[in-house]
C-alpha positions as CSV (number, residue, x, y, z in Angstrom):
1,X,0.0,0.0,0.0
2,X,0.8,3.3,-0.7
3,X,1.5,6.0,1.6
4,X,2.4,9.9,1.2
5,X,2.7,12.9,3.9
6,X,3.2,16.5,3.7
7,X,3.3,19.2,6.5
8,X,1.4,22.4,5.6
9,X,0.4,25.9,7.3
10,X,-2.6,27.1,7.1
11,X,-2.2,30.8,5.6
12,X,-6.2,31.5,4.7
13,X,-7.8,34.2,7.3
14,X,-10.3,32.1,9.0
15,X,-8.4,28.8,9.0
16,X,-10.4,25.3,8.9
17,X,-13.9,26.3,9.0
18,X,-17.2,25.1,7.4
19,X,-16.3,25.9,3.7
20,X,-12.5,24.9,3.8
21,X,-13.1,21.7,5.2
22,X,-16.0,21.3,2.4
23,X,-14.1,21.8,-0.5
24,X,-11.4,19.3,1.1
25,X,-13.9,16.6,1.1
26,X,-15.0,17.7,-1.8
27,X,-11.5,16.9,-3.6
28,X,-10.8,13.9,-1.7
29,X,-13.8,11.8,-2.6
30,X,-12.6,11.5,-6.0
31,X,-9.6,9.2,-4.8
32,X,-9.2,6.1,-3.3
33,X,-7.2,6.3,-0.9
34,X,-7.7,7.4,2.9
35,X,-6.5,10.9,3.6
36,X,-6.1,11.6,7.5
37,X,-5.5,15.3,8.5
38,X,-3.8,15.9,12.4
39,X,-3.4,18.8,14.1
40,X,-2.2,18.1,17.5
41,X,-3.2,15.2,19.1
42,X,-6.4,15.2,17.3
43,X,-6.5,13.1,13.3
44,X,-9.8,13.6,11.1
45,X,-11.2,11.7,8.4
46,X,-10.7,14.1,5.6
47,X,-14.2,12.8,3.8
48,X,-15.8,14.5,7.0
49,X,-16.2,17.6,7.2
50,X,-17.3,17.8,10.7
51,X,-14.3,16.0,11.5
52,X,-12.0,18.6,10.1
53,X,-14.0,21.9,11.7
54,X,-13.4,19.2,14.6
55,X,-9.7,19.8,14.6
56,X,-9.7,23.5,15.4
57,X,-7.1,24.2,13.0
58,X,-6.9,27.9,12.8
59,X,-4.6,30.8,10.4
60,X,-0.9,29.5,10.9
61,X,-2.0,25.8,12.0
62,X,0.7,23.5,11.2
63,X,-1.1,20.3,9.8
64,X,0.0,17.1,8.7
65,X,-1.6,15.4,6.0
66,X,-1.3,11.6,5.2
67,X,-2.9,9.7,2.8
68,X,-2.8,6.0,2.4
69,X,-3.8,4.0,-0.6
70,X,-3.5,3.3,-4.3
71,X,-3.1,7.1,-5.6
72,X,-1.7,8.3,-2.0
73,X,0.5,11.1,-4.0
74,X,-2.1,12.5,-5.6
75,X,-4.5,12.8,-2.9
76,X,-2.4,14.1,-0.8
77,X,-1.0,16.6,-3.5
78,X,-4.5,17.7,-3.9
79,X,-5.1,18.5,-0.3
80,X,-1.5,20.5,-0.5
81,X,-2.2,22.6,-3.3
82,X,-5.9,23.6,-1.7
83,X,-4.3,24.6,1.6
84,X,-1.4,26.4,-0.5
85,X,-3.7,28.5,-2.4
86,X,-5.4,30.0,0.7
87,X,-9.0,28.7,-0.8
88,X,-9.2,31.9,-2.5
89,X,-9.8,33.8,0.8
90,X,-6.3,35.9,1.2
């Protein structure tokens, strides 16, 4: 199995809220891997987006992403590049 990470600050305004986490699960139902999100001590189910509001991940969170499964990379590449371009907030 498959497995890909990558560590990423949150730079949009208002963090991990309702919409964020939205267009996260959004973009990872299309693979098929299992993408995890952890800040802290706390991991979410990124195909749940009450799990991610869960996390309290605010502006300047440092998160971890991990995905496990056949297209791991891309997943996980996906999440990345989301996070990266602030969600069209900044």
């Amino acid at each position: 199995m498959d497995k890909a990470e990558a560590s990423i600050r949150i730079t949009n305004a208002h963090g991990l809220h309702v919409r964020t986490a939205a267009i996260v699960t959004k973009a990872v139902i299309a693979f098929r891997s299992q993408v995890t999100i952890a800040y802290g001590d706390k991991r979410a189910d990124a195909r749940s987006a009450v799990d991610l509001i869960s996390l309290g991940a605010g502006q300047g969170a440092l998160i971890n992403v991990e995905g496990r499964g056949p297209d791991a990379d891309d997943a996980v590449e996906t999440v990345r590049k989301l996070f990266e371009s602030g969600f069209g907030e900044d």
